[in-house]
Each structure stands twice: as C-alpha cells, then as structure tokens.
C-alpha positions in Angstrom: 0.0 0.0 0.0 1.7 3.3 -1.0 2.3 5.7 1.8 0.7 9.3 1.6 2.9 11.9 0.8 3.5 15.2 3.3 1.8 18.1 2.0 2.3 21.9 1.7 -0.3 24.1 0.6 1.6 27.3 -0.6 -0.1 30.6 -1.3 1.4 33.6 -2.9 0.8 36.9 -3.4 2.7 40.3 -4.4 1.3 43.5 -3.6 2.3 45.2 -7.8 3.1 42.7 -10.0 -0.2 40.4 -9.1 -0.6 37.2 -10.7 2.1 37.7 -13.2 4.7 37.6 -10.9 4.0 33.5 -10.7 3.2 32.7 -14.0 5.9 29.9 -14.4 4.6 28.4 -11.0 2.9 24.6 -11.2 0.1 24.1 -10.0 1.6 20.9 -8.4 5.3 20.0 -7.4 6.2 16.5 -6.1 10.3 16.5 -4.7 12.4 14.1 -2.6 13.9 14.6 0.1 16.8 16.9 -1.1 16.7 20.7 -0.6 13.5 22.3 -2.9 15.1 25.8 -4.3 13.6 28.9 -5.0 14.9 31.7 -7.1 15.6 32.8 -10.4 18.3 30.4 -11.3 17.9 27.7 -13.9 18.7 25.1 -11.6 15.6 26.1 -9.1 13.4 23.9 -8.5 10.7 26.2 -8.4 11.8 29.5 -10.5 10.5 33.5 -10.6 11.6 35.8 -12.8 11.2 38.6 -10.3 14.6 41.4 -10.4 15.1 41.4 -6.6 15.5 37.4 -6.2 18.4 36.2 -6.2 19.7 32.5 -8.3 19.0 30.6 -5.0 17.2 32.3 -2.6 16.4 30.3 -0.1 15.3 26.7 0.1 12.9 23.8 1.9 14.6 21.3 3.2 13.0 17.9 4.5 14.8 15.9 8.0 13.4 13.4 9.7 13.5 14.4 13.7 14.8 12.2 16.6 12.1 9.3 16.9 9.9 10.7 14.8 8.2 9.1 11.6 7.4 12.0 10.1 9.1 14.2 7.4 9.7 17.9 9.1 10.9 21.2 7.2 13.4 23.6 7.9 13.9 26.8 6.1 16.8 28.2 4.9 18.4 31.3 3.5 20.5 30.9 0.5 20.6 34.8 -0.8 24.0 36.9 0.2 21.4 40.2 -0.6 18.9 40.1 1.0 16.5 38.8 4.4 13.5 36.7 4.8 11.3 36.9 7.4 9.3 33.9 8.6 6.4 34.1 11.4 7.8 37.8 12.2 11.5 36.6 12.6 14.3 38.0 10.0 16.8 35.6 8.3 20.2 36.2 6.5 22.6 34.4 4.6 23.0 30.7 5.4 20.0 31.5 8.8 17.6 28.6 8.9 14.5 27.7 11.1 12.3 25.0 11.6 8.8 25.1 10.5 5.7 25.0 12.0 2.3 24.2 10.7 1.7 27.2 9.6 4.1 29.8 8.2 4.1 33.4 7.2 7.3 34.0 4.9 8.3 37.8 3.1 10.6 38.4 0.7 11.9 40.7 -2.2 7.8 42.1 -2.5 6.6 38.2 -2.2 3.8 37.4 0.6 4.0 33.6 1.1 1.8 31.4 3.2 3.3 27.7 4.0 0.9 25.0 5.6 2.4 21.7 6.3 -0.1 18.5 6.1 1.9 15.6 7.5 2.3 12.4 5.6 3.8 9.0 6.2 6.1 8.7 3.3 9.8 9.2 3.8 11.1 9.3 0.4 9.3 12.4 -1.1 6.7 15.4 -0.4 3.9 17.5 -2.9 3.9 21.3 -3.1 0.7 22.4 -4.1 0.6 26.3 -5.2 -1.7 28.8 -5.4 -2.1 32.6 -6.6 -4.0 34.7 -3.7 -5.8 37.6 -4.7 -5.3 39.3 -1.5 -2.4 40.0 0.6 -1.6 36.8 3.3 0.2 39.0 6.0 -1.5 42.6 7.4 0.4 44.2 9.4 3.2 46.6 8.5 5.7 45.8 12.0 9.4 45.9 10.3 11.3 47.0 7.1 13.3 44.3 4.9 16.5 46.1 3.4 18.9 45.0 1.4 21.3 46.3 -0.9 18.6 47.6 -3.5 15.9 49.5 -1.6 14.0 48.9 1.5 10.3 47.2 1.4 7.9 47.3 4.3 7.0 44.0 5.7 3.3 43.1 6.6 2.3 40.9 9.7 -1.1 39.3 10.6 -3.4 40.5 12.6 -3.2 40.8 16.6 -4.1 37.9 18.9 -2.4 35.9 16.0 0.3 34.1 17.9 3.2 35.3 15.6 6.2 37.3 17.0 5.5 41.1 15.9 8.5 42.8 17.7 11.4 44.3 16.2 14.4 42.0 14.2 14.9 38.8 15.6 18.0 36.8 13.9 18.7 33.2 14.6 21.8 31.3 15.0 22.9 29.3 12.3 24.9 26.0 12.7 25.6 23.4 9.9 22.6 22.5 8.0 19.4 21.3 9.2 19.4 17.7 6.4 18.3 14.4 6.5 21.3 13.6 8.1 21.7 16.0 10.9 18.0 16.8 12.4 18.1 19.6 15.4 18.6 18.7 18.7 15.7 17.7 20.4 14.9 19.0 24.1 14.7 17.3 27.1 10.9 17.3 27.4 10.5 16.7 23.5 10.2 19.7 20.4 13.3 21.0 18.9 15.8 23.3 20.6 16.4 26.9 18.3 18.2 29.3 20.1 17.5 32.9 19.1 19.6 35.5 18.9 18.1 39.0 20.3 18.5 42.3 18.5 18.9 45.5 21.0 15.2 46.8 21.2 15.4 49.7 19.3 17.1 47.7 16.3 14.2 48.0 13.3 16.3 47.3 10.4 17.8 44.2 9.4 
C-alpha cells in the first residue's frame, strides 16, 4: 500500500506585479527529500523571474526528527542580498528555522503562506501552489532592506500568535538535512536558540 505523501499548501501573493509575478509556477510540485530551491536560477526547482530574487534564494529542506516518523521542514536562506522573514523573525545568509504548521514567509515584494499537512512517506513530499488575490500578512511591524531598496514588511493580525516585535536573527549552525535533524529537548520539540536584536534595532 503506497504511503501518503507530506503536503504543503503554498499561497502567494505580491502586492504590484499580481498574478504575473507567478506565472511559471505549477500548479503541483512532487520533490524528494533533497533541498526544494527557490529563485531565479535555472537550476531552481521552483523559479520566478522577479529582479530582486536572487539565483537561490532560499530553500525547503525535509529531515526526519529524533524518533519521529514524520518528514519535518526547515527553512533556509540561500541569498547573500537580502533577508527573509518567517512568522515575524528575519533571516540572513546561510539562517535557517524550523517550521511550524503554519508559516508566514516575506521576501523581495513576495507574501508567502506555508501549511504543512503531515504524511507518512519518507522518500518524497507535494507542493501544491496557489495565486491569492489578497495579501496573506496585514500588518506593516518591520522593514526588509537590502542592498537595492528597503520594502515594508506586513504581519497578521493581533491575537495571532506570531512574533510582531522588532528583528529577531537566529543562529545558524551546519545544515538542518536528513542527516543532521536539530537537537531535540529534554521534554521533547526541537531546541532553536535565538539570537536578540537591541530593542530599538528595526532594520535588518
């Protein structure tokens, strides 16, 4: 009997170029369990033609957790120019993080909403993507800059459980692979330590 594969449901949006922004996007993506890339390049696995991207911007990358059966995802940041945020937390160059269920990632102008259905298959997962006609995140809290201009970010709502305060880097270590899962705690999740920006830090 063939296992079911993990699922993400993907949504994106940007706020000027609409719809054409994703017009090379499928509608469905199956991928192993090697790093899915996203960018401009040819060798990306899922590919915009958008100016501010970079070749490989960041990618999704499956591990299998510490007595777990399940596939998990971490994020990580593959661009030298600019940040990504994810769930209200700002990423640089070679910065990863885990994923939750649900994920709220900006970049370069995208809006992109990540929702991870688990699966019992171990050899492979399905992206399924979709063009929103309204913005997925609400709430201008920070500025992305880079080295082109900057572009304010937008976070949900209040009461939404995601981290809305100032620029929040975490530590990076060697990759987050199938090989080398994170650390689990004590009493069970996975450890991330965070590094703290002063208070009044707003750009990234």
């Amino acid at each position: 009997m063939e296992k079911p594969l993990t699922i993400l449901q993907v949504s994106l949006y940007h706020p000027t170029l609409g719809p054409s922004a994703f017009a090379n996007v499928p509608p469905r993506l199956q991928h192993d369990t090697s790093p899915l890339l996203l960018g401009r390049g040819q060798d990306a696995h899922l590919q915009l033609q958008l100016p501010h991207l970079s070749r490989r911007h960041l990618s999704l990358e499956p591990y299998l957790e510490k007595g777990s059966a399940m596939l998990a995802f971490c994020l990580k940041v593959l661009s030298r120019k600019g940040c990504v945020w994810v769930n209200g937390l700002m990423l640089r160059y070679l910065e990863q993080v885990t994923l939750s269920p649900v994920n709220r990632l900006f970049f370069s102008g995208i809006q992109m909403l990540v929702r991870v259905e688990e699966g019992t298959s171990l050899e492979a997962f399905v992206c399924y993507f979709r063009v929103s006609p309204s913005p997925l995140i609400y709430r201008p809290e920070a500025e992305e800059t880079d080295e082109w201009e900057g572009i304010s970010q937008e976070q949900p709502p209040p009461g939404s459980g995601q981290q809305t305060s100032g620029c929040l880097g975490f530590l990076h270590g060697p990759s987050q692979t199938w090989d080398s899962p994170p650390q689990p705690r004590p009493g069970g999740g996975t450890e991330i330590q965070l590094q703290r920006e002063p208070p009044d830090s707003t750009l990234c």
